[in-house]
N, C-alpha and C positions, 0 to 999 in steps of 0.2 A: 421373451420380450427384451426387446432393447432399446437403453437411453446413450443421448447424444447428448453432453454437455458443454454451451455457449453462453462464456463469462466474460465481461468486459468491466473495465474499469481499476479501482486500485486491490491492493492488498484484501480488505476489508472483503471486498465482494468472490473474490477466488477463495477467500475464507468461507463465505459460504455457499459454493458452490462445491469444496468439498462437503457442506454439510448435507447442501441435497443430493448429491450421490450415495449420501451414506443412505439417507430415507428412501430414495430409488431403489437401492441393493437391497435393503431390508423389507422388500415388498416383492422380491425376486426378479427385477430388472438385471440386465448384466450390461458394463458399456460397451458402447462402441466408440472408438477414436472418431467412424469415418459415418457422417450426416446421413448418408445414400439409406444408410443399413437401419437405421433406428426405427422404432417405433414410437417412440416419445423425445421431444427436442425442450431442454427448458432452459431458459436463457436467461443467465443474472444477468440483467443486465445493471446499467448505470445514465444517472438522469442528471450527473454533474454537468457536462457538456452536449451542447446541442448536434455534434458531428457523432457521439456515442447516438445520440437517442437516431438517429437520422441512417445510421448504419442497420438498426432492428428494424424499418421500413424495407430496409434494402434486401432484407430475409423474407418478405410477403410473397413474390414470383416461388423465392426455390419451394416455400414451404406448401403453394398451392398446388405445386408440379410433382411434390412425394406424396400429397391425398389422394393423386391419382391416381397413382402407381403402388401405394398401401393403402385401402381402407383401413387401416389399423393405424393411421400415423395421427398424432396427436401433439399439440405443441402448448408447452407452459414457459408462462411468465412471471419470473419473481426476481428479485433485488432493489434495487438503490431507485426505487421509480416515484418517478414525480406523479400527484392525482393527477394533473393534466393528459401526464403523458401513459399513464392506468387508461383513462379516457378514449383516448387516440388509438391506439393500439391494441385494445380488448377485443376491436371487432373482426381482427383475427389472429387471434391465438385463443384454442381449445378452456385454457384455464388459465385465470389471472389468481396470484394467492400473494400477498406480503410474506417478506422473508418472514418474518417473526411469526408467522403460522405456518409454516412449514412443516409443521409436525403432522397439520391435520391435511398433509395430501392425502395418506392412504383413503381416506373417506372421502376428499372430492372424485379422488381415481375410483374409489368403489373397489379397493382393492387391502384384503388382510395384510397385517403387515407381519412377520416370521418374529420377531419382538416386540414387546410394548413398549412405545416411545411418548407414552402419558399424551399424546395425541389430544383427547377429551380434553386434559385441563387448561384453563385460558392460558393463553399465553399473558406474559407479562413485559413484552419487547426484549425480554434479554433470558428468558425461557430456553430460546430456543439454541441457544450457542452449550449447551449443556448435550447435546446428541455428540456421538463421538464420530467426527468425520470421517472420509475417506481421503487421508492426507496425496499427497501430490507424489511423495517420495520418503522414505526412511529418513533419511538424515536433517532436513532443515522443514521445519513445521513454524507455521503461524498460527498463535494463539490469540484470540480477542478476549481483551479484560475488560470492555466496556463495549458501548455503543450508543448512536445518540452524539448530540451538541446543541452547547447552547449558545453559542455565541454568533452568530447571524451576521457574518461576514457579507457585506454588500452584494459581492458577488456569488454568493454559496446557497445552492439548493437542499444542503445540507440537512440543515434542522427540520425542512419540511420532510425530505423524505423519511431520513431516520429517527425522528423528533428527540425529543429532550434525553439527557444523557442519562444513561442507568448503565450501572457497576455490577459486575459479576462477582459471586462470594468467592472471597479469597482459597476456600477450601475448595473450590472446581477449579480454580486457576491452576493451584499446585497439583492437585488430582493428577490432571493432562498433563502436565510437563513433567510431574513425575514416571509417569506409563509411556512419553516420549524417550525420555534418556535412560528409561528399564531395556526399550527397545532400539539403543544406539544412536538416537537425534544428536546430531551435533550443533545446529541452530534453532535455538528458537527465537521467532520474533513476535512481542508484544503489541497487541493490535489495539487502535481506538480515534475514534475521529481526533480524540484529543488524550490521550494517555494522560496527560498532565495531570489532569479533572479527575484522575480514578480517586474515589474515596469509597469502600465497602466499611461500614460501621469507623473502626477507631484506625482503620487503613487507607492511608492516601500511598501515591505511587511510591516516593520514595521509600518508605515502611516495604509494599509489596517486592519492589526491586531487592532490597537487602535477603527477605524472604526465599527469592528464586536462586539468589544468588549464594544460599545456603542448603539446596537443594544437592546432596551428591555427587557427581559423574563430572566427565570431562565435556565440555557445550560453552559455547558462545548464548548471550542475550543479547538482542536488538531488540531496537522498540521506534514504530511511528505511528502516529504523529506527535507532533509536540507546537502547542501556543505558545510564542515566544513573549507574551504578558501573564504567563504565568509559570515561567520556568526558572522554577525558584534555587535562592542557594542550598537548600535542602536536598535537592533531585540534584544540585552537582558534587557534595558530598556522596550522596547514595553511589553515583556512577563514579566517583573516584575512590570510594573504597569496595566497590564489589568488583574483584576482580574477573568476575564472567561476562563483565559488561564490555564490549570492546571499543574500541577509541573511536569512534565514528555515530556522527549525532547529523541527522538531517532536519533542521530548524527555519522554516519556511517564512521570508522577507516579505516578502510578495511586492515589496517598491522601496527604494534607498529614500524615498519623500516622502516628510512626516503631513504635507499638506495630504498627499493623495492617500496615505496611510487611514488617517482620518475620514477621509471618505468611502473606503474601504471598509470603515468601523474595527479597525485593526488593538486600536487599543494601545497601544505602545509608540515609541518614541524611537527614532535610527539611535539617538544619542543610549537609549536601553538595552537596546536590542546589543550593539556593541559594547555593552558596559556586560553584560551577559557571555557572547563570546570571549572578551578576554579574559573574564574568571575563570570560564572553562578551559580554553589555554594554559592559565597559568597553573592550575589542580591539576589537568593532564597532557603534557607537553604531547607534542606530535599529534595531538587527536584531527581526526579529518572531518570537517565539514562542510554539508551541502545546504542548499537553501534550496525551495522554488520561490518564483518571480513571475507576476502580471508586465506583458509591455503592452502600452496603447490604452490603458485601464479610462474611463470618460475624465474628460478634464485634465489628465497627463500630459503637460506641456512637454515642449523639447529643455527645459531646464529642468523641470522634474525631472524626466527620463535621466540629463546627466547624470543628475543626484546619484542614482541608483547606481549608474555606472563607477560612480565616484566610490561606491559603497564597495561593490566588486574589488575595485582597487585596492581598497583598502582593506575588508576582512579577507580576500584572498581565498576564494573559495576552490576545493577540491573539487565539485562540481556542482553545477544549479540543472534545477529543470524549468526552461522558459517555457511561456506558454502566452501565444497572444490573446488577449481579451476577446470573447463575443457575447453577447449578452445573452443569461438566461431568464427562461418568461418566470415570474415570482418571486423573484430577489428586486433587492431596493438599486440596485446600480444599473436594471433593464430600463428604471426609469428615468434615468439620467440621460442626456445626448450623448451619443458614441461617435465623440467629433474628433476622434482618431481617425485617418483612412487607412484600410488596408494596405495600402502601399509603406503607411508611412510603420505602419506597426512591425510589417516583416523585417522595413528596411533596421529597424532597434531593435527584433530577433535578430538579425543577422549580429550586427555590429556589437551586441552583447554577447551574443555566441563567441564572436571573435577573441575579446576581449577574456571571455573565461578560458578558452582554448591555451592564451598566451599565458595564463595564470598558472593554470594545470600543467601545464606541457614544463613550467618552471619548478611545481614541485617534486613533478612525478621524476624529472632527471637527475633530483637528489637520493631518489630512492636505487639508483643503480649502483652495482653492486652492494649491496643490502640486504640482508635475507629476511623473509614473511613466510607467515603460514599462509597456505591458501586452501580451502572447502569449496572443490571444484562439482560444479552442478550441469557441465554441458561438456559436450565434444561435435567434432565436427571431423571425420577421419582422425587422422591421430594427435590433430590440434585439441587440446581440451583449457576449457575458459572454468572461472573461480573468482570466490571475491575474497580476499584476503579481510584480514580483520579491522583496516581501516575502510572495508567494502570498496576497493579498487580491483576492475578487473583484471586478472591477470592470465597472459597464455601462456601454456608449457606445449611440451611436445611428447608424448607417453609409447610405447609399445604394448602399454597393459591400460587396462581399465581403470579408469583412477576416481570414477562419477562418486562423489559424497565421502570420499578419503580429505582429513586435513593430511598436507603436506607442508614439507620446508623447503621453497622454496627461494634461489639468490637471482634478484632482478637483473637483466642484460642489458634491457631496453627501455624506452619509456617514449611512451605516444602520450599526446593528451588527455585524452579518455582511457588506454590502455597500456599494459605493461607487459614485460615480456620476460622470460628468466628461466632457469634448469631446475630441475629436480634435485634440492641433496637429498632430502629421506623422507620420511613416510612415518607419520606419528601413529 
């Protein structure tokens, strides 16, 4: 038998999407890369944006046309899914299951599992991140220390899907990431809708991070996400003295206006939010950060918009992820008027774009001739890409294999988004 696995959405969800391969494999499935071949399809998906959910309709044609052709084909649905869209979309796919009972496929499948995965006992929403995945790759693994949120951002289907936040014990945290760097991980990153929030007993994040950061071996720690109203001087001590943390923090704006901020239910202040980056600056010089950013969000004038641009200006960001508003059905901002027009919202994607291009393109030219490590994770012929430790892409040019090698590399070049540089050696 074989599974075909189709993940969409952020970190969180390819996190477990390795975990249901690990429960597939432990039932005697083997993958397959390619859709054609499978006998089971099971798709995490994601119900944060409406073009994700609108893309797993777009799978009802191929998956009616392999029933045909397999009686034995079968298609499951679990991850980041709204009830609505549970509803929608049950009446075709074979089995609908919540990630957080994942355990108990073998029994909807009717099939023994080769080890016990306490399957029977209820899940508890954060149960099930305790199965040991089938990671992605040796070298860089994503860990989740939590799951859940509480904070019910206007626009965020969040809380519904994955409700209230619950903390994994700090003893299965270290567990994993010990058995990662026993077998040569050289990235780990720190998963949770909100890392901030982590608190297990008398452990909050900063506690945990000093913790990983006293873990043995040679590895990098990243961590997202982070609430920029509760990213305390505590967590920037932790990451300025654990030195496995590397200089790169992506701390999400989402509007340079504290009007729209507010209507957002953001919690915070521009004036805080920049009172935050420049501590962080000043505890770790050179650190790179990104932001993501709503354009068009309901009631975003063209003087808010500035704001925001002003904001760009000002913190000077390595890079953002824009993203123009569309309403989701369930959140308190679907009920708002969306008296942005599409025209008007791409045209401030663009012109924000713009804007961080000029910004990037200014820092990344200071980085040439400069030497970084880089943890390259792709190639393309003998081009191979990497993110260096402030997670800027970088290209080299190799003869040999270089996938999940840190190297030291001296930058040549420098594009906006990319950087370009030789090979001195090989750590």
């Amino acid at each position: 038998m074989y599974y075909h696995i189709i993940a969409y959405g952020c970190q969180m969800n390819i996190s477990d999407a390795e975990r249901v391969s690990a429960v597939l494999e432990n039932m005697g499935y083997k993958e397959t890369l390619h859709l054609n071949e499978a006998d089971l399809v099971a798709v995490v998906m994601c119900s944060i944006r409406q073009s994700a959910v609108d893309r797993i309709f777009g799978l009802r044609q191929k998956f009616e046309g392999f029933k045909i052709h397999n009686p034995k084909f079968k298609t499951l649905l679990t991850g980041c899914v709204l009830k609505k869209d549970k509803k929608n979309l049950s009446q075709f796919f074979d089995y609908v299951l919540d990630i957080k009972d994942i355990k108990k496929l073998p029994k909807v499948l009717k099939i023994k599992p080769r080890h016990n995965l306490s399957y029977s006992v209820k899940c508890d929403g954060v149960n099930y991140l305790d199965i040991t995945p089938k990671y992605a790759n040796n070298f860089s693994a994503s860990v989740p220390i939590m799951t859940g949120c509480n904070n019910f951002c206007a626009y965020c289907v969040v809380p519904y899907v994955r409700e209230r936040e619950i903390s994994r014990p700090v003893k299965e945290i270290i567990s994993e990431i010990k058995n990662l760097v026993k077998n040569d991980c050289k990235e780990i990153w720190l998963l949770g809708q909100n890392v901030n929030s982590y608190k297990n007993g008398k452990t909050n994040f900063p506690a945990l991070l000093k913790i990983i950061n006293n873990v043995p071996g040679n590895f990098w720690i990243r961590f997202t996400s982070s609430h920029p109203k509760d990213f305390s001087d505590e967590l920037i001590d932790a990451m300025t003295n654990s030195k496995k943390v590397t200089p790169y923090l992506n701390l999400p704006v989402q509007s340079g206006d504290d009007n729209v901020l507010k209507l957002m239910n953001r919690h915070y202040t521009i004036k805080e939010y920049k009172n935050k980056i420049n501590k962080l600056r000043n505890k770790i010089p050179g650190i790179a950060i990104s932001t993501d950013v709503i354009v068009g969000f309901p009631g975003e004038t063209k003087k808010h918009f500035e704001n925001t641009v002003k904001l760009f200006r000002d913190v000077k960001y390595d890079m953002a992820y824009i993203n123009k508003y569309s309403a989701r059905a369930g959140t308190v901002a679907a009920k708002l008027k969306d008296n942005v027009s599409v025209v008007e919202k791409k045209r401030r994607e663009k012109f924000l774009t713009k804007v961080l291009k000029q910004i990037a393109l200014g820092k990344n030219k200071k980085t040439v001739g400069k030497e970084t490590i880089v943890l390259f994770n792709e190639n393309r012929g003998d081009n191979y890409f990497g993110k260096d430790e402030h997670y800027k892409t970088v290209k080299v040019r190799s003869d040999k294999n270089i996938i999940g090698k840190l190297i030291k590399v001296k930058i040549t070049k420098a594009r906006p988004f990319i950087l370009e540089g030789k090979i001195v050696y090989e750590k």
